[in-house]
C-alpha positions as CSV (number, residue, x, y, z in Angstrom):
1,X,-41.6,-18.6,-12.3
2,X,-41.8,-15.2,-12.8
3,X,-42.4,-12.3,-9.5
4,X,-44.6,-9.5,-10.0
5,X,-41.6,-7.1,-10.0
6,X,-39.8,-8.5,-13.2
7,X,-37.2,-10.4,-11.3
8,X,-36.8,-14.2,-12.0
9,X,-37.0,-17.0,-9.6
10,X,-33.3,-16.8,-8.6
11,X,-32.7,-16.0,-4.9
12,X,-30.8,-12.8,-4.1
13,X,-27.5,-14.8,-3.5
14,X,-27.7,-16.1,-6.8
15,X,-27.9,-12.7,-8.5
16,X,-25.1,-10.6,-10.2
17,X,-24.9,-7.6,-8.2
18,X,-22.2,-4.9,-9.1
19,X,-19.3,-4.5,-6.9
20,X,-17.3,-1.2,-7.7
21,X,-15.0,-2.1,-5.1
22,X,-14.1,-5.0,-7.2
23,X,-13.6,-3.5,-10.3
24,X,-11.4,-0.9,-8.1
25,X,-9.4,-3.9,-6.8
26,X,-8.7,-5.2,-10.5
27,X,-7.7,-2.0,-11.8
28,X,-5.3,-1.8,-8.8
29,X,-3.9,-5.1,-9.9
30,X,-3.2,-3.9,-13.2
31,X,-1.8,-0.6,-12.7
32,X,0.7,-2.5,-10.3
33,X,1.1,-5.0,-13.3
34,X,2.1,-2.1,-15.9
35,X,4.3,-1.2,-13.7
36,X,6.4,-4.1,-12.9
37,X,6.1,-5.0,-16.9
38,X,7.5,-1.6,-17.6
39,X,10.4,-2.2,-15.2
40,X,11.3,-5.7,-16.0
41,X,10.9,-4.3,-19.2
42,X,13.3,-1.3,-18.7
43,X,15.8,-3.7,-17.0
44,X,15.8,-6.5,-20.0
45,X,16.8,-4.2,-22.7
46,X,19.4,-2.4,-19.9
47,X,21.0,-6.2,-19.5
48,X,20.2,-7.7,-22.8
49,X,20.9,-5.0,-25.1
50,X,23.4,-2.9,-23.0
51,X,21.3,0.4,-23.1
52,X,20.9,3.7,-21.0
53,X,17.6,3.4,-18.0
54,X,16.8,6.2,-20.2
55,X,17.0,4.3,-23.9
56,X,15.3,1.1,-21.8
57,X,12.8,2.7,-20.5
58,X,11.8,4.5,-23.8
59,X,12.2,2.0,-25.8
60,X,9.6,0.0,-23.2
61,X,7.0,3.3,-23.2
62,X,6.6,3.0,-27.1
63,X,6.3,-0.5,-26.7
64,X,3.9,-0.7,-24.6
65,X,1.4,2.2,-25.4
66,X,1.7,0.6,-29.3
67,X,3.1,4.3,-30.5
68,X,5.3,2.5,-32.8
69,X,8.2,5.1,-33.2
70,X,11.7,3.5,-34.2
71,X,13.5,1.9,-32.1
72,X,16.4,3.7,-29.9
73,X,18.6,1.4,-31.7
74,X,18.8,-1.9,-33.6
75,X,17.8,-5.0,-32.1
76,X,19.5,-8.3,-32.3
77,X,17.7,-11.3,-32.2
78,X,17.4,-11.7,-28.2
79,X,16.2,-8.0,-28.1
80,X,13.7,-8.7,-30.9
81,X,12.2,-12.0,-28.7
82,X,12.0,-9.7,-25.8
83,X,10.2,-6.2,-27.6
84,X,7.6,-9.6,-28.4
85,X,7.6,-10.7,-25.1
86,X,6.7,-6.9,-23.9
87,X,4.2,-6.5,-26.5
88,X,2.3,-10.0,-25.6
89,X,1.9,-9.5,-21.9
90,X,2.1,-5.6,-21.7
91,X,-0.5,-4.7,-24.1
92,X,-2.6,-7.3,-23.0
93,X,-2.3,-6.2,-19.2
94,X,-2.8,-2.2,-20.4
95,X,-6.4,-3.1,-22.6
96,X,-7.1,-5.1,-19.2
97,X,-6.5,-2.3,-17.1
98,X,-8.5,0.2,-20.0
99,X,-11.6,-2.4,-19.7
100,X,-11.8,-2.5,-16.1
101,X,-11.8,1.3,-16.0
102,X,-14.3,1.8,-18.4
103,X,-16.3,-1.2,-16.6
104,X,-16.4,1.0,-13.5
105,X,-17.8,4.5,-15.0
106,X,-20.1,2.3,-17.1
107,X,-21.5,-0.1,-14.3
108,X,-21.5,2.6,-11.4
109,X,-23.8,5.2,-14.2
110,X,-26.0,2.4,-14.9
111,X,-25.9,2.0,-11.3
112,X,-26.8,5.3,-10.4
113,X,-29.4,6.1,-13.5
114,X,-31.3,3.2,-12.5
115,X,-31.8,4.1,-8.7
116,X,-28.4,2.9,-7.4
117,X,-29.8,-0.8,-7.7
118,X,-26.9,-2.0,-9.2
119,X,-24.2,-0.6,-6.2
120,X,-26.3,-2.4,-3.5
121,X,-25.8,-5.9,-1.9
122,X,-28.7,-7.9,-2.1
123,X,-30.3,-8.5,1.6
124,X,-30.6,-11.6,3.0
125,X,-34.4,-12.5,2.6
């Protein structure tokens, strides 16, 4: 059954509503991800391929932004397993954290062109 305002039968609990402060919260998450990854990344190339902090930590940059400059030096096979390692979970988390953001402008626009209707918490009828 259909109401007279366009809405469908479902109650107001049962609706989507748009939370910005939980696409906030998952962006928060992922920054704090990137930056552990980028660490942990930073410190595996330190202890596994004897490098610099500085080398590491460029070396995990290009990695993870996908630039795809050379690398700071060769890698043997244990640093090749861990620039895959980096690539599989840091890339992943970065696109994660690009999504939410994008999620938030696009969700709190709509929001806001279509009368703030999708910020609001539905009221208990």
């Amino acid at each position: 059954m259909v109401e007279r305002n366009g809405s469908s039968n479902r109650s107001a609990s049962e609706r989507t509503v748009y939370e910005p402060r939980l696409a906030l919260r998952r962006i928060e998450r992922a920054l704090l991800a990137l930056v552990v990854i980028t660490v942990a990344g930073a410190l595996g190339y330190m202890v596994f391929e004897g490098w610099s902090f500085t080398d590491a930590l460029y070396m995990t940059v290009i990695t993870l932004t996908t630039v795809g400059y050379r690398e700071v030096r060769p890698l043997d096979t244990t640093g090749q397993l861990w620039t895959m390692l980096l690539l599989v979970t840091g890339v992943g988390t970065l696109f994660y954290a690009a999504v939410s953001s994008v999620e938030l402008v696009v969700e709190g626009a709509i929001g806001a062109t279509s009368g703030g209707g999708g910020c609001r918490r539905p009221s208990a009828s």
